[in-house]
ZAMARGU-4260 file (C-alpha; in steps of 0.2 Angstrom, whole numbers, plus 5000, padded with zeros to 4 digits):
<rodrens>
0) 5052/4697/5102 | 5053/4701/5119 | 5068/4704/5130 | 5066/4688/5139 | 5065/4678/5124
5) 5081/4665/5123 | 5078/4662/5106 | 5093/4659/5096 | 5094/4674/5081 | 5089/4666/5066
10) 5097/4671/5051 | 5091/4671/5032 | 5098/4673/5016 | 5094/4678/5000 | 5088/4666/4985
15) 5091/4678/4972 | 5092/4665/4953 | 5089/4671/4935 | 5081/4655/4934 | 5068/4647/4946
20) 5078/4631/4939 | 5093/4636/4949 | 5085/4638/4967 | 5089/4621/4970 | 5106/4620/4969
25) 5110/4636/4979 | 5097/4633/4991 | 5105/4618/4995 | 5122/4626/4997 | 5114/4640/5008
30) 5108/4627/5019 | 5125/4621/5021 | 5133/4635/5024 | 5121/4637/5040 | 5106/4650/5035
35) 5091/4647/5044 | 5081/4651/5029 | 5080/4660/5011 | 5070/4672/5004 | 5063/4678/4987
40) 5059/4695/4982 | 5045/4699/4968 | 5058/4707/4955 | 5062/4701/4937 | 5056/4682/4942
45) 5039/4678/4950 | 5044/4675/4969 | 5035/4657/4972 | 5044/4646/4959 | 5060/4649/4965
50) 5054/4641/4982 | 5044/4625/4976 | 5060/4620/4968 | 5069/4624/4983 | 5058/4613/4995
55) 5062/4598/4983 | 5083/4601/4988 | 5086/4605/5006 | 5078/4598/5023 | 5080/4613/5035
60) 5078/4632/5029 | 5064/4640/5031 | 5058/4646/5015 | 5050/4664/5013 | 5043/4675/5002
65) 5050/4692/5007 | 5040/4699/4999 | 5026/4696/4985 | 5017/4708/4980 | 5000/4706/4990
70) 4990/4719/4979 | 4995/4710/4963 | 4986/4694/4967 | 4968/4690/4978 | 4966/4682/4994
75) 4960/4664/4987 | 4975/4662/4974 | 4986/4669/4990 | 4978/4654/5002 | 4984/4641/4987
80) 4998/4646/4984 | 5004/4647/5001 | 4995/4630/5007 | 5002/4621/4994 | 5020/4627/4997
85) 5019/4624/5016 | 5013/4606/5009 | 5028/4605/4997 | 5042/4609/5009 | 5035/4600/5025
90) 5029/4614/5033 | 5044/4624/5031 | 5035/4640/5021 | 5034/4658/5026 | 5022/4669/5015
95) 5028/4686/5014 | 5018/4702/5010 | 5019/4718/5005 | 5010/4732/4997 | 5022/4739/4985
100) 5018/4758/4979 | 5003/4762/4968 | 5011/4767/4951 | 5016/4749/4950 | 5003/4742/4958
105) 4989/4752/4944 | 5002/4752/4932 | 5013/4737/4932 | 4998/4726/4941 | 4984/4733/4931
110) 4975/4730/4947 | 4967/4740/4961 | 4975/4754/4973 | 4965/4762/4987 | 4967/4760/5007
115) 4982/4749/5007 | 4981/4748/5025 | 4966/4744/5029 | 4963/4731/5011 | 4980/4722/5017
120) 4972/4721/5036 | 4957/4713/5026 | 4967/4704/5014 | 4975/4694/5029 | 4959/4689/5035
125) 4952/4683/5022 | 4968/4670/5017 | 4965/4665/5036 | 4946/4663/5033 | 4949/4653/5017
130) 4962/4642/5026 | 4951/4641/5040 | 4937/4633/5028 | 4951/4619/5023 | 4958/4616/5041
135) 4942/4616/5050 | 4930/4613/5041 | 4921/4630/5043 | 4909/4638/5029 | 4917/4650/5019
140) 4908/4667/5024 | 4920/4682/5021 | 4911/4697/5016 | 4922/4714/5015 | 4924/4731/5009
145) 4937/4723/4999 | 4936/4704/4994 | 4921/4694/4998 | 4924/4676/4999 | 4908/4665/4999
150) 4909/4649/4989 | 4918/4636/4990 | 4914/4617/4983 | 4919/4602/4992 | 4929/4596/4976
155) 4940/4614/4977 | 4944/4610/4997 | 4961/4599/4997 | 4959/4598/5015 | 4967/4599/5033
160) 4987/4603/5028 | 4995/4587/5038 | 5009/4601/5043 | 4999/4616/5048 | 4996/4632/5042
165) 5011/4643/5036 | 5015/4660/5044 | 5010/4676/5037 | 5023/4691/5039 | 5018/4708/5031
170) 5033/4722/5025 | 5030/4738/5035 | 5037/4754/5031 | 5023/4767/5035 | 5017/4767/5052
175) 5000/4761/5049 | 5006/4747/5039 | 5017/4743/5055 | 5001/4745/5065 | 4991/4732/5055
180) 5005/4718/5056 | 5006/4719/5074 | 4986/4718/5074 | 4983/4703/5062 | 5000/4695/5056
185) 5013/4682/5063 | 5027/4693/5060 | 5034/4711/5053 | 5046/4714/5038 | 5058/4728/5042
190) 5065/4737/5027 | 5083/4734/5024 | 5084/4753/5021 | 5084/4756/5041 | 5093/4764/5057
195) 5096/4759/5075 | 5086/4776/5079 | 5071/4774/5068 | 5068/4758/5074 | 5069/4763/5090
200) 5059/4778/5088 | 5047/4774/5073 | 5046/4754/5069 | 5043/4747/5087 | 5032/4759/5092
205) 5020/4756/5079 | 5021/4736/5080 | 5017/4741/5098 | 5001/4752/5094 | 4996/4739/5084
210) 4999/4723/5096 | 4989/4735/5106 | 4972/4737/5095 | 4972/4719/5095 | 4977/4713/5113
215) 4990/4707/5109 | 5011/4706/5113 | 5026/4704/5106 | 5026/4687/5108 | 5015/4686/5097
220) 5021/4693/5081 | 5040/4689/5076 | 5051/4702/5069 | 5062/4698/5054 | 5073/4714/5047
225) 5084/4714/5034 | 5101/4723/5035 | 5111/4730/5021 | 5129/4722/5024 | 5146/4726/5016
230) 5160/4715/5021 | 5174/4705/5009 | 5191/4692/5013 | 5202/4709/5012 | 5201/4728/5011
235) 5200/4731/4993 | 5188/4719/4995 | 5176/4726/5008 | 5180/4746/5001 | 5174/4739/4984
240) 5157/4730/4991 | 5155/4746/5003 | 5153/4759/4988 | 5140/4746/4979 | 5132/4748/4996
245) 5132/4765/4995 | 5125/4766/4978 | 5109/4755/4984 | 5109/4766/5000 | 5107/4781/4989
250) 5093/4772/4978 | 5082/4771/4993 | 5086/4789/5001 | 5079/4795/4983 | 5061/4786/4987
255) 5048/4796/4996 | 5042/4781/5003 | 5057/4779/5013 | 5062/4798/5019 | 5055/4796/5038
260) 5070/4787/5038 | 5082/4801/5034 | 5070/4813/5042 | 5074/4803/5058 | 5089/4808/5057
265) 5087/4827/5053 | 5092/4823/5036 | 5074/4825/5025 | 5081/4838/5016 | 5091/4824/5004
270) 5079/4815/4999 | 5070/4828/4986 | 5089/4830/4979 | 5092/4814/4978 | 5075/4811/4969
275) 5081/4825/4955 | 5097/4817/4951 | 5089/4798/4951 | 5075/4805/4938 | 5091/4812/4927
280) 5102/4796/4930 | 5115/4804/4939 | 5119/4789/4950 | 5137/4792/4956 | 5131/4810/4958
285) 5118/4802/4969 | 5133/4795/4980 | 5142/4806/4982 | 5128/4816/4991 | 5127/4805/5005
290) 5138/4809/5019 | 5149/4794/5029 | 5141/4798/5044 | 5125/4791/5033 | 5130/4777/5025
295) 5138/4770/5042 | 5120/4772/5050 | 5113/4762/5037 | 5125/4750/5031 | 5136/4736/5042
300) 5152/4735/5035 | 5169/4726/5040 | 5176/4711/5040 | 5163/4696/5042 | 5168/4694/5061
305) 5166/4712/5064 | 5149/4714/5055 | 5143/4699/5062 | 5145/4706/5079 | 5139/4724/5073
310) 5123/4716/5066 | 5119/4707/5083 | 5119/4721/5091 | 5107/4731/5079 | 5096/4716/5080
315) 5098/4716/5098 | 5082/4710/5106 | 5069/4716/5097 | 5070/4706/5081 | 5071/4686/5078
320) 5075/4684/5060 | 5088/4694/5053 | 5092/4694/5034 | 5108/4700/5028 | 5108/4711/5013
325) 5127/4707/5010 | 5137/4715/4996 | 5150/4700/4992 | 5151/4687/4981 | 5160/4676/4990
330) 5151/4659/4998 | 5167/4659/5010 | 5163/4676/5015 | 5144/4671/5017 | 5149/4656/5027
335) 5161/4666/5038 | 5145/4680/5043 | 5132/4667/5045 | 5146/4657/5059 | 5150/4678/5065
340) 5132/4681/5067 | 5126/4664/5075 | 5143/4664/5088 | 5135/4678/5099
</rodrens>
């Protein structure tokens, strides 16, 4: 967003179920505790389901993939899925996209890895070129290096969506992954494993390169980041939530994906240590590596009033959806951070 935007901060939560069945219920409560929307991940349950029961139980949230797993699935099924859930919920559906790694996208997937920059830039505009063929009636004439979408009989066209067409917001850790969401999507996902620093010096300035190669400005692509928090009703509490912070914190530092982060920082040098000791098991080994100076970068932790004001101020006003990564159980908790973070 830019500066001058007034935009209230919206704030999203997690729709974590072990049962698409469940998303209902604790939708519904999330959306009375006062999120501005939910989220699924694509982790041990397919990150759609949850969602489409969801829409069925609440009236406001925004619901969002954040992420699915682009790479594992083709631009025509992506269009589907993602009309029929912005159908479903009244317009209220995000679709989420990310790249994931390539061992798990050759090996998990059983699908394709090669240019994952460039095939997600293509892979956007092909869902937009389907939809286009629904919404406006245009022939269906995308031919890539990549997918090539060319048929398209009237009895598979459902038509103009009577609510629009959803969002698409892609995860960006790389910088030319940054790049491309600022040159063809309606929004950037920020890795909860982030700093103030590295966003300042890595994140934006690639969303910005991008906007650039495309003519275009932040006013046209939303930022939504997610923020590891640790908070609790009382100190044992919050001490308790803070080292399960810690041990996700140190997870992440392991992953080479993730280490311009620590080099940001001047702190590279963990991540191949951290690396060796995941590949053993030695997980409290792991975090007990990580210094406090650290883990206070990374992680938001105090009461819910005082991480509500702390997470305000990391989002300051560069991002307009922030997603809580919150280490407590609690739904009072929860409530009392949504009512923190929306107060400023």
């Amino acid at each position: 967003m830019n500066a001058s935007t007034t935009r209230t901060l919206q704030v999203d939560g997690s729709l974590l179920v072990s049962n698409p069945a469940e998303a209902g219920p604790l939708a519904r409560e999330l959306e009375d505790v006062g999120y501005n929307g939910v989220y699924t991940f694509e982790g041990r349950h397919d990150p759609f389901l949850p969602l489409a029961v969801a829409a069925g139980t609440t009236s406001r949230l925004k619901l969002a993939t954040g992420i699915a797993v682009a790479f594992a699935r083709n631009p025509m099924l992506l269009a589907n899925l993602g009309y029929d859930l912005q159908l479903m919920s009244g317009g209220r559906f995000m679709l989420g996209l990310g790249s994931q790694i390539r061992p798990h996208i050759e090996k998990r997937f059983s699908a394709p890895w090669s240019h994952p920059a460039a095939r997600m830039h293509e892979m956007v505009r092909a869902i937009r070129a389907i939809w286009a063929c629904w919404q406006e009636g245009k022939p269906l004439d995308f031919r890539g290096q990549f997918y090539t979408h060319t048929l398209m009989t009237p009895i598979f066209v459902p038509g103009p969506n009577p609510h629009g067409l959803p969002p698409i917001y892609l995860a960006g850790v790389g910088p030319r992954m940054i790049e491309v969401a600022g040159e063809v999507a309606d929004g950037l996902l920020v890795h909860p494993f982030n700093t103030a620093r590295f966003v300042a010096s890595d994140v934006l300035p690639a969303l910005d390169r991008g906007l650039a190669n495309a003519g275009r400005t932040r006013a046209d692509c939303d930022v939504s980041a997610q923020f590891i928090v640790a908070t609790g009703l009382d100190r044992e509490e919050r001490e308790r939530n803070l080292a399960l912070a810690r041990g996700q914190v140190a997870f992440y530092a392991s992953t080479p994906a993730y280490k311009p982060v620590l080099d940001c920082h001047g702190w590279g040098d963990l991540q191949p240590r951290l690396n060796a000791l995941s590949k053993e098991g030695k997980w409290v080994e792991m975090s007990a590596l990580l210094s406090n100076e650290l883990v206070d970068e990374v992680v938001i932790h105090g009461s819910p009033e005082e991480v509500g004001e702390r997470l305000r101020a990391r989002a300051g006003d560069w991002c307009g959806r922030a997603s809580p990564v919150i280490y407590a159980g609690d739904l009072e908790v929860r409530e009392r951070l949504v009512r923190a973070i929306k107060r400023g």
